[in-house]
C-alpha positions in Angstrom: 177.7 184.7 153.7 179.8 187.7 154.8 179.2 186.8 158.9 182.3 185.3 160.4 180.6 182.6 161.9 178.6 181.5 158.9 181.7 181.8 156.7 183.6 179.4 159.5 180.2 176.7 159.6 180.0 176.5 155.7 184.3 176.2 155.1 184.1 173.7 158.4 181.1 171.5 156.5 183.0 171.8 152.9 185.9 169.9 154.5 183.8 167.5 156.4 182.7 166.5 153.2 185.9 166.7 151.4 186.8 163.4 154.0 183.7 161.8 153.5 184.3 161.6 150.0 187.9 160.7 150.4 186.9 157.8 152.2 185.7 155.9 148.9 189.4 156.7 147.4 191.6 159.8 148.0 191.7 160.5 144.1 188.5 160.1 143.1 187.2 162.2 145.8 189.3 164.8 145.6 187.7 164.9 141.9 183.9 164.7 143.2 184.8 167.6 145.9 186.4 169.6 143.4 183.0 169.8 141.2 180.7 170.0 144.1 182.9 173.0 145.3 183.6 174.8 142.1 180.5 173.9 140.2 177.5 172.5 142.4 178.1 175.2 145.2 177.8 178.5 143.5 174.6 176.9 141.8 173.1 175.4 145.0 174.0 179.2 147.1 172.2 181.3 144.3 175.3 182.8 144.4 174.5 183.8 140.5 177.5 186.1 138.7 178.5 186.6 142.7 182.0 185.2 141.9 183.3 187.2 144.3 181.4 185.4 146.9 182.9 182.4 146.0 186.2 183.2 145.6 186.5 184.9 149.0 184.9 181.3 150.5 187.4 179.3 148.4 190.4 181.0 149.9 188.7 180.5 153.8 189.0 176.8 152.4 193.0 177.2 151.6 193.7 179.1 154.8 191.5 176.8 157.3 193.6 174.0 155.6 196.8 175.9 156.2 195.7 176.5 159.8 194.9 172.6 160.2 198.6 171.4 159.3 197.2 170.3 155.7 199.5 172.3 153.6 199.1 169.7 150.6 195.4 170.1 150.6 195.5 174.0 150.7 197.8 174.3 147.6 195.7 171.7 146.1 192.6 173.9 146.7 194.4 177.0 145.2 195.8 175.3 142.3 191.9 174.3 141.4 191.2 178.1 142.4 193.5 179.1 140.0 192.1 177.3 137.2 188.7 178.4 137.6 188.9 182.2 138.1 191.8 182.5 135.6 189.9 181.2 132.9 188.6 183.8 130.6 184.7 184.1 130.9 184.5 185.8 134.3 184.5 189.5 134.7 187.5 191.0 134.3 188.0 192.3 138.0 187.4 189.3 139.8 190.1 187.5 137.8 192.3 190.2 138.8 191.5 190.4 142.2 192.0 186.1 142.2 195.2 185.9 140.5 196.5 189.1 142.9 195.2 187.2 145.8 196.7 183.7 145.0 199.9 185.1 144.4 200.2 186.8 147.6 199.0 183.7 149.5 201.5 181.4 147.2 204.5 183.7 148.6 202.9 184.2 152.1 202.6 180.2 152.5 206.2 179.3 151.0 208.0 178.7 153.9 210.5 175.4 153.0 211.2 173.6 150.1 208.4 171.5 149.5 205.5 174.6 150.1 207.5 176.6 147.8 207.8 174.1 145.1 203.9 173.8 145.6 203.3 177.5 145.3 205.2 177.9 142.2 203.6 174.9 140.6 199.9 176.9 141.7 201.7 179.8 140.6 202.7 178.7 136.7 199.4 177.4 135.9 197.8 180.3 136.4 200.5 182.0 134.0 200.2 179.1 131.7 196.4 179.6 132.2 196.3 183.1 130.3 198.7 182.8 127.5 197.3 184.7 124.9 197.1 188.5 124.6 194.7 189.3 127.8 192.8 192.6 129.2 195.9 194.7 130.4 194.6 194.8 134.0 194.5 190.6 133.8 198.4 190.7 132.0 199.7 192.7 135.1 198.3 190.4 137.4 200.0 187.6 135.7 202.9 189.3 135.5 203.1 189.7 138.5 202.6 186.4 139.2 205.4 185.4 136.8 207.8 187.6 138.5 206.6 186.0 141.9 207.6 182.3 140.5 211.1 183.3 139.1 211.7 185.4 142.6 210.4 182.0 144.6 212.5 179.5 142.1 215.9 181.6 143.0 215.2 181.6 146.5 217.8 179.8 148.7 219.1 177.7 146.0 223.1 176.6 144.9 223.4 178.1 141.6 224.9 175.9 139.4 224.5 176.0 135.5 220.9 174.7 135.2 219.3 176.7 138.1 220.9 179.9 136.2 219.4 178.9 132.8 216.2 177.9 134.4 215.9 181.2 136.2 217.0 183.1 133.5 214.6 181.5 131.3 211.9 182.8 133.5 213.3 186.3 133.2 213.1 186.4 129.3 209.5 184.7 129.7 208.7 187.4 131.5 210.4 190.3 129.4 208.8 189.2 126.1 205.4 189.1 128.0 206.3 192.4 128.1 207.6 193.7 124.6 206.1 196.5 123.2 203.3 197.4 125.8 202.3 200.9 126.2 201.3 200.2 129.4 203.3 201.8 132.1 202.8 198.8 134.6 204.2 196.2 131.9 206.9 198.9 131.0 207.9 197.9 134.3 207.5 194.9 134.1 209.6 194.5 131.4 212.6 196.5 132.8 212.4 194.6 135.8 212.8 190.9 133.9 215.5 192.5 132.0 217.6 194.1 135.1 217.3 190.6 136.8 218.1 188.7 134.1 221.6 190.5 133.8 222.1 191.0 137.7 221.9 186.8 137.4 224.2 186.8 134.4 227.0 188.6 136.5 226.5 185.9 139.3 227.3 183.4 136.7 230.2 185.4 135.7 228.9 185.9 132.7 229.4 189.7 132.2 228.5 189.7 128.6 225.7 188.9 129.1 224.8 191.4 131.5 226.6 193.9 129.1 224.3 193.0 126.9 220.9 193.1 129.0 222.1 197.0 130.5 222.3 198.1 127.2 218.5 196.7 126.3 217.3 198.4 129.2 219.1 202.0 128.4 218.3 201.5 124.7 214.7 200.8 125.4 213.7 203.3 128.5 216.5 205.5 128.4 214.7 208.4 126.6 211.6 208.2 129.2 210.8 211.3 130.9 212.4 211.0 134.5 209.4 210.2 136.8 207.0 208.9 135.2 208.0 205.1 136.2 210.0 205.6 139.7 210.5 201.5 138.6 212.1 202.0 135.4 214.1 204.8 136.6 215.9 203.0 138.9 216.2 200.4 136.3 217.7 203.0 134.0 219.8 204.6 136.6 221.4 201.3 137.2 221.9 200.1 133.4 223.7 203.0 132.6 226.0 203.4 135.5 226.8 199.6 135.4 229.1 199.3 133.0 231.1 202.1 134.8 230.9 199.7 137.8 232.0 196.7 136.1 234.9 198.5 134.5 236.5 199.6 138.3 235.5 196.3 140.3 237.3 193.8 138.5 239.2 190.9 141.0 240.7 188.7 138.1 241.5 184.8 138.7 241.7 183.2 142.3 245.6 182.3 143.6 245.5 178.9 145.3 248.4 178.1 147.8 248.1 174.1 147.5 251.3 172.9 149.9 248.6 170.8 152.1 247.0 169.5 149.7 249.9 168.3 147.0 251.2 166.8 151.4 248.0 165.5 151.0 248.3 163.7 147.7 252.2 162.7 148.5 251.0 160.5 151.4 247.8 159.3 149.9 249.5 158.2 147.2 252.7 156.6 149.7 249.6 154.8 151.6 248.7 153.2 148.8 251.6 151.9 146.4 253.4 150.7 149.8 253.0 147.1 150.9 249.4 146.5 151.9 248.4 150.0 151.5 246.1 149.3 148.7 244.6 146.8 150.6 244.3 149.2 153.4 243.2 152.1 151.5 240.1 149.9 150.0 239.0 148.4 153.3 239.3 152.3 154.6 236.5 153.3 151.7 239.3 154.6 149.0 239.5 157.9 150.4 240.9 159.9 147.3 243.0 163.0 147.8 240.4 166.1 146.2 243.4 168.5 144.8 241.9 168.7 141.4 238.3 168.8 142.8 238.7 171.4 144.8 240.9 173.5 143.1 237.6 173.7 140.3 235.4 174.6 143.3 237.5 177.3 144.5 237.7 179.2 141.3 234.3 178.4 140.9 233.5 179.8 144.1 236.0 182.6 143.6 234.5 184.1 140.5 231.0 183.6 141.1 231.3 185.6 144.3 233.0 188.3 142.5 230.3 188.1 140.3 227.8 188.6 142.8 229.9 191.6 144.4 229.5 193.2 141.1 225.5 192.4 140.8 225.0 194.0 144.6 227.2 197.0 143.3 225.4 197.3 140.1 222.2 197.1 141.7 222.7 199.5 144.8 222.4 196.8 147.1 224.0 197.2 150.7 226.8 194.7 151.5 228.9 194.0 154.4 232.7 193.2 154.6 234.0 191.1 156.6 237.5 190.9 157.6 239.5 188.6 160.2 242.8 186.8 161.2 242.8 184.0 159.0 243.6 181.3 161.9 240.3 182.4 163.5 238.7 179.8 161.0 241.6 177.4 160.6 245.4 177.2 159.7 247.1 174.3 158.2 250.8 173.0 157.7 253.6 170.6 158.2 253.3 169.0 161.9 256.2 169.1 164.4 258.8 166.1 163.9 257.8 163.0 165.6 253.9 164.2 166.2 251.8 161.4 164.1 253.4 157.9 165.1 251.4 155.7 163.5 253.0 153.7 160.5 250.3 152.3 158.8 248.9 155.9 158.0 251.8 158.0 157.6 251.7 161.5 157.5 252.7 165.3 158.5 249.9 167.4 156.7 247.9 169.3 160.0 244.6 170.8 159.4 243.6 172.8 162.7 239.9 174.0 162.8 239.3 176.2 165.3 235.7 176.7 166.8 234.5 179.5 168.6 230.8 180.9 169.8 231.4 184.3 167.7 232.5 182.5 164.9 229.3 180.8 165.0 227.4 183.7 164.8 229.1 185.4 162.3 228.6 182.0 159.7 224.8 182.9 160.5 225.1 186.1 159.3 227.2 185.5 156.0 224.0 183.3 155.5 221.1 185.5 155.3 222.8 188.9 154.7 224.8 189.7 151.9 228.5 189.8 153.2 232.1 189.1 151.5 235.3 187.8 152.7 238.3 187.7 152.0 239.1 183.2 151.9 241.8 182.2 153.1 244.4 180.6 150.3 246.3 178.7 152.5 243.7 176.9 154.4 243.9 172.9 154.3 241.4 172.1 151.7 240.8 175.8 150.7 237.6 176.2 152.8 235.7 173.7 151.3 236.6 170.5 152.9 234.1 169.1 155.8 231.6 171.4 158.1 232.5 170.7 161.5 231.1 174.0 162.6 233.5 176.4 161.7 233.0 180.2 160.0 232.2 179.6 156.6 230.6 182.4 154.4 229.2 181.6 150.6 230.6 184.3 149.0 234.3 185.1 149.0 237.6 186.2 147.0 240.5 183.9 146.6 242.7 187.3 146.1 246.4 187.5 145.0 248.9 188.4 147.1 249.9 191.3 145.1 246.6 192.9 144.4 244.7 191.9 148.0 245.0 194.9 149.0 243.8 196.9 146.0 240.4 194.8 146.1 240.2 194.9 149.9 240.7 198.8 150.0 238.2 198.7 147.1 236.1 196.9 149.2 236.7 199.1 152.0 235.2 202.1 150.4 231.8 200.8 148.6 230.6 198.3 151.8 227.9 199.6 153.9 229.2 198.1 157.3 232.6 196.7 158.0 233.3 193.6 160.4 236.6 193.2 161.6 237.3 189.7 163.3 240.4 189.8 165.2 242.5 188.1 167.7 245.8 189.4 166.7 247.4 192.6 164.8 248.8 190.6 162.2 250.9 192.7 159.3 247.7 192.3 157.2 244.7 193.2 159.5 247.3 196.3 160.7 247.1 197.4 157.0 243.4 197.3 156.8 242.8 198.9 159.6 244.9 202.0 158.4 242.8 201.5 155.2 239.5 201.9 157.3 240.4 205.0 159.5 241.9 206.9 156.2 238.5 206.1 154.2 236.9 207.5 157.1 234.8 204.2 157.5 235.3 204.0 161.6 232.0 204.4 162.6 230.7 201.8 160.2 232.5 199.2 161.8 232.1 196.8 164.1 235.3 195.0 165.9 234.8 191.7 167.2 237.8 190.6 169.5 238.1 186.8 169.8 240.8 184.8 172.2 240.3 181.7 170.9 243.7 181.4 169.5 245.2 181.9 172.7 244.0 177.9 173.1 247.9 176.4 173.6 247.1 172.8 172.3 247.1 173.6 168.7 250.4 175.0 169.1 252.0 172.0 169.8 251.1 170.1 167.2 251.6 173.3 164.7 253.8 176.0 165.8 252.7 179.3 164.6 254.5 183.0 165.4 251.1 184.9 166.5 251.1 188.8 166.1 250.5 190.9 168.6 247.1 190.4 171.2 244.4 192.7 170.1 242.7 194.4 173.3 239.9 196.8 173.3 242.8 199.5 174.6 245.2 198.6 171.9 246.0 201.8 170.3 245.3 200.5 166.8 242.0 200.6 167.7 241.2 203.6 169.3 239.4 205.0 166.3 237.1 202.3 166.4 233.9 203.5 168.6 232.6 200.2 168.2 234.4 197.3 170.1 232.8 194.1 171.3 234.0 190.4 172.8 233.1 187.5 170.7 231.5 186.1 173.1 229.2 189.0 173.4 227.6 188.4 169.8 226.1 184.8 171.1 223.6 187.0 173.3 219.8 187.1 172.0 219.3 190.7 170.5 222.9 191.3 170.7 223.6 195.5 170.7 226.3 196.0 168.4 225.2 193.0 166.2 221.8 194.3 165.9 223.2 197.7 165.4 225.0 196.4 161.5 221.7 195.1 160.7 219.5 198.3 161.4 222.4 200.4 159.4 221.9 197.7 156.4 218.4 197.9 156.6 218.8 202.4 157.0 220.7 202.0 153.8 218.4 199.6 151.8 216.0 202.5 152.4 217.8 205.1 150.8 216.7 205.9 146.8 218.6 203.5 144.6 219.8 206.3 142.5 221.5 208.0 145.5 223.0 204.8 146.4 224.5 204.1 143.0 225.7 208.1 142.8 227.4 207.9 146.2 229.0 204.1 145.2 230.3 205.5 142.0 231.8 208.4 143.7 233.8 206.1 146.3 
């Protein structure tokens, strides 16, 4: 049974029975190989209380499906796995080992949407599987599990109102699986749902709440000897220092500068009341002018990205910060007289959207590390309008004019690693990059020149007064050891690029309580 070969024969002959039987109907077979497998098998082996034995040939199964392309089948196979060494009745450290196992392979396999929604369907039956009080050792494999499901449900998902209930839902499940154990392991547990929980509460903006949720966890594991959970002390560590955190990082409401889009409206509006405007407007679809719309998503966007800047800070977590010349990404304003000629869809609104390879590369980033910008409050449709390509980041701060600077200095001293995207020394960027060399923060950042606004065509149609040409000799940034060319980011394995991410991942591996000390200190 153990023999590599003989395991490979017997899994290879249980799924060339599995299609026989499907041939009669894919339902009802799948019901007929499920008891031959689970209950005719072990009997039929003489496997006897060798559950072990079973299990180990039951997960062959999922992974030969896996390695066939069958990714449906395999979960299918786990989730009847799951049901039958969950189930109270077998020994105690076979369950264990089962549910430990399945979760691992559950995360392991979840690679898009559709395997993830399958592992955390496998995943909650097994939790929903051993819902009253259990042996401890079985309850900290399920918890575990449970943590596994609310970590795979927030896992590259838009988090609007329901997804936040929903995963804070499976927080509090979680923490009240918890409540009251001795245990160490479900101590930890337990501190862990509740830290989450309120890290996903600030995200929503919904400091409260996380208020609320830092003051459990101090109330509850503050008086625990130091060391004896390295989990809950960094869960302590952080409750107690975050309301410290939340009291110095505070952004306030996003400033919107709308003169493109209340241009926008003006015209849309002229297009339509005018002669056979309406008539034009409805064969053109009814385009509608968004002001309203996107003004809501902005702020939206604005405080919910303060509100994760405060959860990476409260947690310790490294961050980058980007900064940039605004027109890098795209500028917007009244055209030069006599540019748009056409008089059944007057206008003088100009959105330009400039493109560029390093721009490119830096959207990637803001996409699977965590990195704030600064948005741009003049920009046509306030970053939000159509993707044509250009730099777009997920999380970023609408800022006021007159407190910018306060947040981006802020900013400036608690990031890990800086990014500064430039093509011009604008008043601004000039201002931050005084900021950088006086915090001492040279060496942490990375200066990406980019030419692409020396493009001349845009210009004609939109005048603009560009500052001065930033070159790698420029004397503003002869601090900065660490100079690159856009273009130079688009190269596989890129040096300086590659050098951000090892410093992020440096940091990550510093203690959390050393982390928060030296973030409270800045």
């Amino acid at each position: 049974m153990t023999d590599d070969m003989s395991t490979a024969g017997i899994v290879a002959a249980a799924l060339d029975r599995w299609d026989e039987l499907r041939e009669a109907g894919p339902r009802a077979g799948d019901e007929r190989f499920r008891r031959w497998f689970f209950e005719d098998v072990p009997v039929q082996a003489g496997l006897g209380d060798d559950t072990d034995t079973h299990a180990f040939l039951s997960f062959e199964v999922a992974a030969e499906l896996f390695d066939r392309g069958r990714a449906g089948d395999a979960f299918l196979v786990l989730r009847w796995l799951g049901r039958h060494f969950a189930r109270a009745g077998l020994r105690v450290d076979t369950r264990v080992r089962a549910i430990m196992a399945l979760t691992d392979t559950c995360v392991g396999r979840a690679a898009d949407q559709e395997t993830k929604d399958a592992a955390i369907g496998v995943l909650r039956e097994v939790v929903d599987a051993v819902r009253a009080p259990d042996d401890v050792r079985v309850e900290r494999a399920v918890c575990r599990a449970l943590s596994s499901v609310a970590h795979l449900t927030g896992r590259g998902v838009t988090f609007d109102r329901a997804k936040t209930r929903e995963l804070a839902a499976l927080w509090r499940e979680l923490a009240e699986r918890c409540r009251g154990s001795a245990d160490p392991e479900l101590r930890d547990w337990r501190a862990h749902a509740v830290g989450n929980e309120a890290l996903l509460w600030l995200q929503a903006d919904r400091e409260d709440h996380a208020r609320r949720l830092f003051a459990v966890i101090t109330a509850e594991f503050g008086a625990d000897r130091p060391g004896v959970s390295p989990d809950v002390d960094v869960w302590v560590n952080r409750a107690r220092l975050a309301p410290t955190v939340l009291d110095r990082f505070s952004v306030g409401e996003a400033e919107l500068k709308l003169d493109y889009l209340e241009r926008q409206r003006h015209w849309d509006r002229r297009r339509r009341f005018t002669g056979l405007g309406f008539v034009r407007w409805l064969l053109d679809g009814a385009p509608r002018n968004h002001l309203r719309e996107l003004v809501r998503r902005a702020r939206d966007r604005h405080r919910k990205s303060a509100g994760q800047v405060r959860a990476w800070l409260c947690a310790g977590e490294p961050f980058v910060l980007l900064l940039r010349n605004f027109d890098l990404t795209e500028r917007s304003g009244i055209a030069r007289d006599g540019w748009w000629h056409d008089p059944e869809h007057p206008a003088d609104h100009v959105q330009v959207i400039n493109l560029s390879r390093g721009g490119r590369v830096l959207g990637e980033l803001a996409a699977t590390v965590p990195l704030v910008v600064v948005a741009s409050t003049t920009a046509g449709e306030l970053e939000l309008g159509p993707d044509f390509g250009q730099f777009t980041a997920p999380v970023r701060l609408y800022l006021p004019d007159e407190t910018w600077f306060d947040t981006v200095s802020t900013l400036i001293a608690v990031a890990d690693q800086v990014i500064v995207w430039a093509a011009e020394l604008s008043p601004g960027l000039a201002r931050e990059l005084e900021a950088l060399t006086a915090e001492g923060r040279t060496d942490d950042t990375l200066v990406v020149l980019d030419p692409s606004l020396s493009d001349p065509v845009p210009g004609a149609v939109l005048p603009r007064t560009g500052g001065e040409p930033l070159t790698p000799e420029h004397p503003a940034l002869a601090p900065f050891p660490h100079v690159v060319a856009a273009d130079e980011l688009d190269v596989p394995g890129c040096p300086p690029l590659a050098r951000v991410l090892d410093r992020l991942d440096a940091a990550r591996r510093v203690p959390v309580e050393q982390r928060l000390a030296r973030l409270t200190a800045r």
